[in-house]
C-alpha positions as CSV (number, residue, x, y, z in Angstrom):
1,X,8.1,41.8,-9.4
2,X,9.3,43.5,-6.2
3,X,9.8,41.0,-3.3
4,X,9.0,41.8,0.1
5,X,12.5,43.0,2.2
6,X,13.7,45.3,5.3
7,X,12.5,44.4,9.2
8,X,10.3,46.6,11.2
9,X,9.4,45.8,15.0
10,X,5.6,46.7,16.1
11,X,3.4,46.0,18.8
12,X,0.6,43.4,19.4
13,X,-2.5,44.6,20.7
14,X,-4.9,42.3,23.0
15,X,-6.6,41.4,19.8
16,X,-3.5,39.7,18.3
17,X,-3.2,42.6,16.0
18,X,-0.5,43.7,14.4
19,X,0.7,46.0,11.6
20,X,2.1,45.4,8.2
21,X,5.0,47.7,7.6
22,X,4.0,50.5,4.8
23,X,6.4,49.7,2.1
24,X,5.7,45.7,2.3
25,X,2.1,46.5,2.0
26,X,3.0,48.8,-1.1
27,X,4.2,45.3,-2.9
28,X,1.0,43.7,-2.7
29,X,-0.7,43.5,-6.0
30,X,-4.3,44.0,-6.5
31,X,-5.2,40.4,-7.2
32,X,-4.0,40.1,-3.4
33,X,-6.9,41.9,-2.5
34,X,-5.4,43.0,0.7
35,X,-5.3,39.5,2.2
36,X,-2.7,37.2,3.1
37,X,-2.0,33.5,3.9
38,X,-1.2,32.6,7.3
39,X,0.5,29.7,8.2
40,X,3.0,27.7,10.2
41,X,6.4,29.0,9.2
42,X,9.8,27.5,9.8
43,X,12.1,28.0,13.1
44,X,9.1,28.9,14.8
45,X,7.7,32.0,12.9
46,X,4.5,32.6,11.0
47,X,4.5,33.0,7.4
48,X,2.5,35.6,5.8
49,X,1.2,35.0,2.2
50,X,-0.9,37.3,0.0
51,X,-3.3,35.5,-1.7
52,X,-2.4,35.8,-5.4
53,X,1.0,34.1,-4.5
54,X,-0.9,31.4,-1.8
55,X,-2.6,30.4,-5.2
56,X,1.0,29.3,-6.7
57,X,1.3,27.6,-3.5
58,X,-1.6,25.4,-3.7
59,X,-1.6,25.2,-7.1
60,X,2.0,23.3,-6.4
61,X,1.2,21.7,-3.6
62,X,-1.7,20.0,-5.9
63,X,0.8,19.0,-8.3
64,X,2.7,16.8,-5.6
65,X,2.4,13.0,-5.3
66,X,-0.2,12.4,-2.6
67,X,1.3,8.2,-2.2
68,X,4.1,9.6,-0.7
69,X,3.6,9.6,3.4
70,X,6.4,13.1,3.5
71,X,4.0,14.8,0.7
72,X,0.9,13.9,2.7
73,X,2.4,15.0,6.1
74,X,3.9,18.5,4.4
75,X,0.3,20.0,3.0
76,X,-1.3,18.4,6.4
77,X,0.6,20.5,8.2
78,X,1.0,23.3,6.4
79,X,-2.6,24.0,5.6
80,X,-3.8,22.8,9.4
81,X,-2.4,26.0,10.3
82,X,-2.9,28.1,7.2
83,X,-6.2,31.3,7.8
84,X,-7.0,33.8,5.3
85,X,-6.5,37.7,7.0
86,X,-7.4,40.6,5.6
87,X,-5.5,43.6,6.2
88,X,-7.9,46.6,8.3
89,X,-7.8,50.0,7.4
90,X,-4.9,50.7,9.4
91,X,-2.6,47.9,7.7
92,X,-2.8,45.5,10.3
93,X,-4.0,41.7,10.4
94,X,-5.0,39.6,13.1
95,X,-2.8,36.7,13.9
96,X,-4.7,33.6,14.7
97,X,-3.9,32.6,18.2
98,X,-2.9,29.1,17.7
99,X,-0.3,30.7,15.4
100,X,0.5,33.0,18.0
101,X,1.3,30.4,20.8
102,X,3.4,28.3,18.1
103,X,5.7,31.3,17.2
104,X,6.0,32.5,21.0
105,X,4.5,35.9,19.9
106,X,2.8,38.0,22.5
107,X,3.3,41.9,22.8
108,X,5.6,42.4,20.4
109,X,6.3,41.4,16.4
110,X,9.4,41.5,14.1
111,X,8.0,41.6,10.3
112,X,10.9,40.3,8.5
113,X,10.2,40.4,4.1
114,X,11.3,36.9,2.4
115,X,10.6,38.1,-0.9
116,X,7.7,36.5,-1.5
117,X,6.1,36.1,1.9
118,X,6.4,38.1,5.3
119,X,7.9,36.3,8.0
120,X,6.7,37.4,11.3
121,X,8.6,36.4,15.1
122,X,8.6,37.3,18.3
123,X,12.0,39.1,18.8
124,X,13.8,37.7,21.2
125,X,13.2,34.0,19.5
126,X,14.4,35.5,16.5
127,X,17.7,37.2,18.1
128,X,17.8,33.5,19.7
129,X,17.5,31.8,16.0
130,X,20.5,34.4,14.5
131,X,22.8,33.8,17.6
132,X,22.8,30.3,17.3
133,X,23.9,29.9,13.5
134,X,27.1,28.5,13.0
135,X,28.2,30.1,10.1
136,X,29.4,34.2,9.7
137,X,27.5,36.1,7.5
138,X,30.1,35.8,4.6
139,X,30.8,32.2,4.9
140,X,27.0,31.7,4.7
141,X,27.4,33.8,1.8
142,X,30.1,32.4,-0.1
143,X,28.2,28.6,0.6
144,X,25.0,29.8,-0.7
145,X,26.0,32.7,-3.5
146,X,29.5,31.5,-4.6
147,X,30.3,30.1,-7.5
């Protein structure tokens, strides 16, 4: 399966609309049915599931041990903030406001593909985010791919 990749930057409209870049949408698979998973992401972004992976996700997050206080904290969290959005006939979705306000996001969006979610940022927080990482590009690299 294709994973979602690439960055494109688009505007947010009033309604807390905003589009899903062409060739992300184009790696949607049917059972998606043109919906995704919103939720609280990491580093302040939103996270953008379609639904036929969301299912792994729950489907896992069912599978974890419910006694322990980090597990039960996790899926609290994560599904607080997760809403069902269907994409409109001009490939946008509506971001929820409360996700909105957590990720900073007002006028404009950076749609970032994760392979198999969307990550979605205000800009500037994201430019913020890459400044301040204290590794270079290859040494994050070599630390993550090397052998």
């Amino acid at each position: 399966m294709a994973g979602f990749k690439g960055q494109a930057e688009y505007a947010v409209d009033e309604k807390g609309r905003v589009a899903i870049p062409a060739k992300m949408r184009a790696v949607l698979k049917p059972e998606a049915k043109g919906t995704f998973v919103v939720t609280r992401g990491f580093e302040r972004c939103i996270f953008a599931y379609p639904l036929d992976r969301w299912a792994h996700m729950e489907a896992q997050m069912m599978s974890l041990n419910l006694y322990h206080r980090e597990v039960r904290d996790f899926v609290r969290l994560i599904l607080r903030w997760a809403e069902e959005v269907v994409l409109d006939k001009q490939g946008r979705i509506v971001l929820p406001k409360p996700l909105m306000e957590y990720a900073d996001i007002t006028d404009r969006a950076l749609i970032i593909g994760a392979l198999d979610h969307i990550e979605i940022w205000n800009p500037v927080v994201f430019d913020q985010y890459v400044n301040a990482q204290p590794a270079d590009y290859e040494t994050l690299a070599e630390q993550v791919m090397g052998v």
